[in-house]
N, C-alpha and C positions, 0 to 999 in steps of 0.2 A: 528756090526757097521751098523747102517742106512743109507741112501741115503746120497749124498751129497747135501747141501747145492745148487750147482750150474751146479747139475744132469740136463744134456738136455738143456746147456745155451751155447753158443759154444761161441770161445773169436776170438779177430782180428783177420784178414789175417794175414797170418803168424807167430801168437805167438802160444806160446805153455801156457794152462793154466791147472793149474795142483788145482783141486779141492781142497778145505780144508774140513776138516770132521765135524762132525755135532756137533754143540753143545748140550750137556746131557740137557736132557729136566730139571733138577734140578740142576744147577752148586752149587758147594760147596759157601754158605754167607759167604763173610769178615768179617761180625759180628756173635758175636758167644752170644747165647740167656744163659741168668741165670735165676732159678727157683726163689732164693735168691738172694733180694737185697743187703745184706751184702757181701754177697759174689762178688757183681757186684763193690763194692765198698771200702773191704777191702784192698788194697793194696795203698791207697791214706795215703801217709804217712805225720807225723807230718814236718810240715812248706811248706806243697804243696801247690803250686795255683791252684785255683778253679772258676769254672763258676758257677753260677747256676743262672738258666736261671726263666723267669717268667716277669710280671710287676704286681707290688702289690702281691696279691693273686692269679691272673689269669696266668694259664699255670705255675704252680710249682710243681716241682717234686716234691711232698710230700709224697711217699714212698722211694727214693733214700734220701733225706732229714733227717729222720729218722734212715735208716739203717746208715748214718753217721756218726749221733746224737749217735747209740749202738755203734760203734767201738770205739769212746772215742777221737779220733784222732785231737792232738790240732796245736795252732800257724799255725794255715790255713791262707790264702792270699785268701779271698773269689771279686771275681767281680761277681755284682751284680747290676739290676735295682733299686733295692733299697730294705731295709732289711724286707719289711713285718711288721707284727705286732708282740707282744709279745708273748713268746712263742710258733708259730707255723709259719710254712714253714720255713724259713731263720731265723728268731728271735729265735729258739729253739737252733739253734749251739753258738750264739750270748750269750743268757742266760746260757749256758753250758759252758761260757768260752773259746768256742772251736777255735773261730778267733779271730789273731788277726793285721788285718790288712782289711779292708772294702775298696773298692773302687767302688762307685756307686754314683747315682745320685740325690738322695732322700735320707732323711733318713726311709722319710713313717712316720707310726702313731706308729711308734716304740720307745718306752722313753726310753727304757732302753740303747737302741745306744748313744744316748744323755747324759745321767748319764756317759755312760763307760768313752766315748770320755773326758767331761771332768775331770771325776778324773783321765785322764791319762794313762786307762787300755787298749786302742785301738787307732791303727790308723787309721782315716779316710780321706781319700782323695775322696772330691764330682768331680765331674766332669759334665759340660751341659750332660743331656740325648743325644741331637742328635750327641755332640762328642764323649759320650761313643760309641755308637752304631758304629760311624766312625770307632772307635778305634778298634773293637771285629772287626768288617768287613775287616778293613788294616789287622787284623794279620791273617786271614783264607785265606787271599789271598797270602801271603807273600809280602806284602809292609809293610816298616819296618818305615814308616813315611808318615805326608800328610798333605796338606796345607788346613785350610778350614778358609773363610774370617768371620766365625763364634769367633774363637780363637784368630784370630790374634791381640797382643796389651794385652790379658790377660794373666790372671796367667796359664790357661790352656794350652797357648802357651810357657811364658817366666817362667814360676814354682813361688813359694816364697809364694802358697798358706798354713797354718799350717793344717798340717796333724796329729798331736802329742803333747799335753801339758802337763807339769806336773801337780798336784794338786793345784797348787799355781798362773795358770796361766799363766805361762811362755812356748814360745812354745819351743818346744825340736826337732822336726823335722818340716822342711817345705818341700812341692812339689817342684821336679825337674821339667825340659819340658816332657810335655808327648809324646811316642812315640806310636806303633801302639800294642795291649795287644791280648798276648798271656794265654796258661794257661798249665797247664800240666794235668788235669780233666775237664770235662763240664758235668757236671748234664742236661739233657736235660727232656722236659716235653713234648709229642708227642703224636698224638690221635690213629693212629694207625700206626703201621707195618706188613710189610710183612715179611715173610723166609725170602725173601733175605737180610733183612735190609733196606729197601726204607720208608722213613718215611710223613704220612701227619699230617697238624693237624687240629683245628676245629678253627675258627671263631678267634676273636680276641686274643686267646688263643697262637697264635703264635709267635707274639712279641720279646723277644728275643732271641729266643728258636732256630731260625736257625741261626742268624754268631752266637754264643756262638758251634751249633754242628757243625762248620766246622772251629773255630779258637784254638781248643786245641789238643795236642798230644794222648790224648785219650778220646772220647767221649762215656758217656753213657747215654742211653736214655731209659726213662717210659714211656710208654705207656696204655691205657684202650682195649687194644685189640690187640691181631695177628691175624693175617690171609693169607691164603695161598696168593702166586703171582698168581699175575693176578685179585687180589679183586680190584684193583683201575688201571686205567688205568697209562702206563706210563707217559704218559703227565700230571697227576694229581699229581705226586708226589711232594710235597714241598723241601727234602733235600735226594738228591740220597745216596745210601748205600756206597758210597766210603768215606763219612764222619763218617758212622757209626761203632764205635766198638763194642759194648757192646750193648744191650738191654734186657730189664724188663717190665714183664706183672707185673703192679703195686695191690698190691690184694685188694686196698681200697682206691677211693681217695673222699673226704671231699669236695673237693672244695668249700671251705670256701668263702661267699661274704664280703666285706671290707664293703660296702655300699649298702645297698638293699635303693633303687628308685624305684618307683611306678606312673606310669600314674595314676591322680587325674582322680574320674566319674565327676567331677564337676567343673568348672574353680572357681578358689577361686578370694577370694575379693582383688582386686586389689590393689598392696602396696603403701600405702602414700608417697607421695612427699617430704616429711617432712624428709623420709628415706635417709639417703646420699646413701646406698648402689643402692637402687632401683633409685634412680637419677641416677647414673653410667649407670645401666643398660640401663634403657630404653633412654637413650643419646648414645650408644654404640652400640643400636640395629640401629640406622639410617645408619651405617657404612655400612650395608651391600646392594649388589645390586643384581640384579635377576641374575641370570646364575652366581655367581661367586664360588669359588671354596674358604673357607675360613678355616681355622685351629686355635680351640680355644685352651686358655692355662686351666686353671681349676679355680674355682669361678667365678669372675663376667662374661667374656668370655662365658662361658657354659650357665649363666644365660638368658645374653642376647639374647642366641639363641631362648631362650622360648619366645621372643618378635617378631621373624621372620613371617611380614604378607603370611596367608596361600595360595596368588594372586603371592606368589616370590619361587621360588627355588632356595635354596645354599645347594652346595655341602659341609658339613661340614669333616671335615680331623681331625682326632685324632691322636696323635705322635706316638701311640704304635702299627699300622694297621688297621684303619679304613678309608675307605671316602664311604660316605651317610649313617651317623651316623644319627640316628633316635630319636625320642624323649623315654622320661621313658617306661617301658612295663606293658601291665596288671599283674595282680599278676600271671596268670594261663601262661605268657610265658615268666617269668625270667629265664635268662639262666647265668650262673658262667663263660661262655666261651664267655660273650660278657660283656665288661666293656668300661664307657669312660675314658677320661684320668684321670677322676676323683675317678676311679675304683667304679664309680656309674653302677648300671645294667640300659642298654639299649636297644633298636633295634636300625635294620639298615635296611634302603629303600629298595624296590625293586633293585633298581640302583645301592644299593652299593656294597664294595667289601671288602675282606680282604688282606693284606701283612706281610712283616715283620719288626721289627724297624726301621732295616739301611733303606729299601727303602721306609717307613714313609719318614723320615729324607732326604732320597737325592729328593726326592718330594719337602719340602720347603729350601734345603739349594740350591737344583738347578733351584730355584724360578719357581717354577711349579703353585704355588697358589697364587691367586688374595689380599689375605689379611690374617694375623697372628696379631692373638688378645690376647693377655697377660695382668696378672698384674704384677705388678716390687715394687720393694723394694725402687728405687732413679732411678731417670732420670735426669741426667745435663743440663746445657741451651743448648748444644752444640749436642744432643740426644744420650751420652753415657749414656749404661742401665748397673744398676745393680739388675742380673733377673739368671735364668738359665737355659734359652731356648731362640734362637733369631735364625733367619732366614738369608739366603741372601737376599743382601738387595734389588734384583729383587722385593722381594715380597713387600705390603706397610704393615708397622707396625704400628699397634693401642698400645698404652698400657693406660688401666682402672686401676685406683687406688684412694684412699682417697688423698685428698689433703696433711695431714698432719698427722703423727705416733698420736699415740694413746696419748704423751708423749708432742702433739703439735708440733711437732719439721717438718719442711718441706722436705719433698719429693723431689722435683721438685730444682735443688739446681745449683748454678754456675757450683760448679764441685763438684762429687759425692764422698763418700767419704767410698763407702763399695767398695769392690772387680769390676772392672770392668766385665764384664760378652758380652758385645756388642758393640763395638766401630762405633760412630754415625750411629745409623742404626734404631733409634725412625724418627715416621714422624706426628704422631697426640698424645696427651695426653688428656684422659678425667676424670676428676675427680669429686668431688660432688661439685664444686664450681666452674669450669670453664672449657671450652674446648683450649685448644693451637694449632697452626700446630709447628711444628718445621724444622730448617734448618740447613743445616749441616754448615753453615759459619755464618749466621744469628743470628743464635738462636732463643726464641722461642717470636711466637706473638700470642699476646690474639685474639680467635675469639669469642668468646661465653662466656658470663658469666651469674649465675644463678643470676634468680629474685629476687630481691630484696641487693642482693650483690653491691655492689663499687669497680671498679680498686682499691680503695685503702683496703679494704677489704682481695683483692689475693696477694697485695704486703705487708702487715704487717710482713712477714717474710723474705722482700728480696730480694727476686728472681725478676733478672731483664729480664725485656720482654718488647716488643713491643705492642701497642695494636692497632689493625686493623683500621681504617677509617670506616670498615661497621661492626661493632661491636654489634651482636645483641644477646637475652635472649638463653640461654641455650635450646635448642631443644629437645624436648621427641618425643617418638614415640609415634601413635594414640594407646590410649588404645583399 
């Protein structure tokens, strides 16, 4: 036995302190290391619920993934960021047959989820991203419920979403209220570990990869390296070993890019005005102000950041762990382990940093950020969205969108008439024909309409508003 611990440390007047012994320079890991993936994940049996961790393509276990895909193992309850692409990461168990019951927040560029869903071969239940993320994070915690002013008023909160149709179109099941989601597996994707099991990971690759490994009854986790303790310091570690069960040195990972983006050598010609989409933009790029802290949602959002003059700093926030999101990368430093929300390849500032989903999310639902920029599907006069992502309403909310569906039909509408997603929590709308503020008793007034346009022009569909007394041309940014 070695010294003790508290050898030559002498204790109060009067107590008697009686040394404990030293701890083995190797304590035996709670997690116990497999050669084989299969083996790490054969015992996940048919109608198990499962995590698997990742956003898009970024940070997926794509060795545990596989060893799933050989065991055959069906009627799985997969939670998920959303399903991936066809046949690979998540979409290979999907194509297999192997779930069937989906609960995520995307479907992603996945069609085949789409097909399943409606001839009635799958349930899917979407849920906002930053409620899922609530959700995985209430059950690692053991809070078996939780209020967020995100939900309240929707079907996330009150259920009656359809989760299940038959072939014919009629729905067969619909969502209950949601509670806080557990799992009884978590597929985890982690860049390295140590012996003891203490995991970190790399760059925006971490997303949902910690609550998923600390909200299920048994977690297993791949990783691209082990190495002994003490390769990263304790304070560096992302998700301590008392979450870990299981880990896998993964023998090949792909890390497949959904979207390669590329820094242009050359700024391109500038896009016509003519363009409704590029009117959005550069009217949405005005929104922003120097020092603010802003979180874009994906399309025009992201675009407009391309319009940000290079005299201003915004702190840009991505949902999935990023704040000082960076513009495209040259081709020689794309990395698979940094995506924006668009799962386009980016960089990130000097100044920036990485996190993980939930505290993405408790960022802007505990209104940490200056401004949240989205597009939407319908906004009411009354600024209920339907969208699936919205903020507390601390933060102020833009939402960029075309005036009117593809099909003519109006956006911007009394009362909306798709699924609630955001109970009045819009404060500006910008579209390719006009800009509104909105009021939560009010409703909405015209501030800005584009050249050449009529008040009567924005109202041919309707929608009743107010129009400012200082009512002037729709504003671009300086090219």
């Amino acid at each position: 036995r070695g010294p003790s611990l508290w050898a030559g440390t002498p204790g109060p007047p009067g107590v008697s302190v009686t040394a404990p012994r030293a701890l083995p320079a190797l304590a035996r890991a709670r997690a116990k290391f497999y050669a084989d993936p299969v083996e790490a994940v054969k015992d996940i049996a048919d109608r198990a619920k499962i995590m698997v961790s990742g956003f898009g393509l970024c940070g997926i276990p794509e060795n545990l993934i596989q060893a799933l895909f050989r065991t055959r193992v069906k009627e799985l309850i997969m939670v998920s960021s959303n399903v991936g692409v066809d046949g690979f990461g998540p979409g290979l168990l999907l194509e297999a047959k192997q779930i069937a019951c989906l609960i995520c927040s995307y479907v992603g560029e996945n069609t085949l989820c789409e097909r399943r869903y409606l001839a009635g071969e799958l349930e899917l239940e979407l849920t906002p991203q930053g409620t899922l993320a609530e959700h995985i994070r209430a059950g690692g915690t053991g809070v078996p419920a939780f209020y967020t002013p995100t939900a309240y008023g929707t079907l996330a909160q009150e259920g009656g979403a359809p989760i299940r149709s038959a072939p014919n179109g009629h729905i067969t099941i619909m969502s209950q209220p949601q509670e806080a989601i557990t799992a009884d597996f978590a597929l985890v994707k982690g860049w390295k570990a140590d012996r003891a099991g203490n995991v970190i990971f790399r760059k925006s690759a971490r997303n949902f990869n910690v609550p998923m490994c600390k909200a299920a009854e048994t977690s297993v986790v791949e990783v691209e390296e082990i190495v002994n303790v003490g390769t990263f310091a304790p304070e560096d570690i992302h998700v301590p070993n008392i979450y870990v069960d299981r880990v896998i040195q993964g023998e090949k990972h792909e890390k497949r890019i959904e979207h390669l983006a590329l820094r242009k050598e050359h700024d391109e010609k500038a896009e016509s005005a003519d363009d409704p989409g590029a009117r959005i933009v550069k009217r949405a790029a005005l929104e922003f102000e120097d020092g603010m802290y802003a979180n874009l949602g994906i399309g025009i959002p992201l675009l407009a950041s391309n319009c940000i003059s290079p005299d201003m700093t915004v702190h840009l926030h991505s949902e999935h762990g990023i704040l000082g999101l960076g513009p495209f990368p040259p081709k020689d430093e794309v990395d698979a382990d940094l995506v924006n929300a668009g799962k386009q390849t980016v960089s990130i500032f000097p100044r920036g940093c990485f996190f993980s989903s939930d505290d993405s999310f408790a960022m802007i639902r505990g209104g940490h950020l200056d401004l949240t920029m989205l597009e939407a599907m319908q906004v009411s006069k009354y600024s209920d969205l339907a969208n699936w992502m919205i903020p507390r309403k601390k933060t102020r909310v833009v939402v960029t969108m075309a005036h009117c569906t593809k099909a003519n039909e109006p956006k911007i509408l009394e009362k909306r008439t798709m699924p609630l997603t955001g109970k009045r929590c819009v404060d500006r709308i910008i579209t390719d024909k006009a800009v509104f503020d909105v009021h939560k008793k009010k409703g909405l007034t015209l501030i800005e309409l584009w050249d050449g346009l009529t008040v009567d022009d924005v109202t041919e569909h309707g929608q009743p508003f107010a129009v400012s007394p200082n009512l002037r041309p729709m504003q671009q940014v300086a090219a």
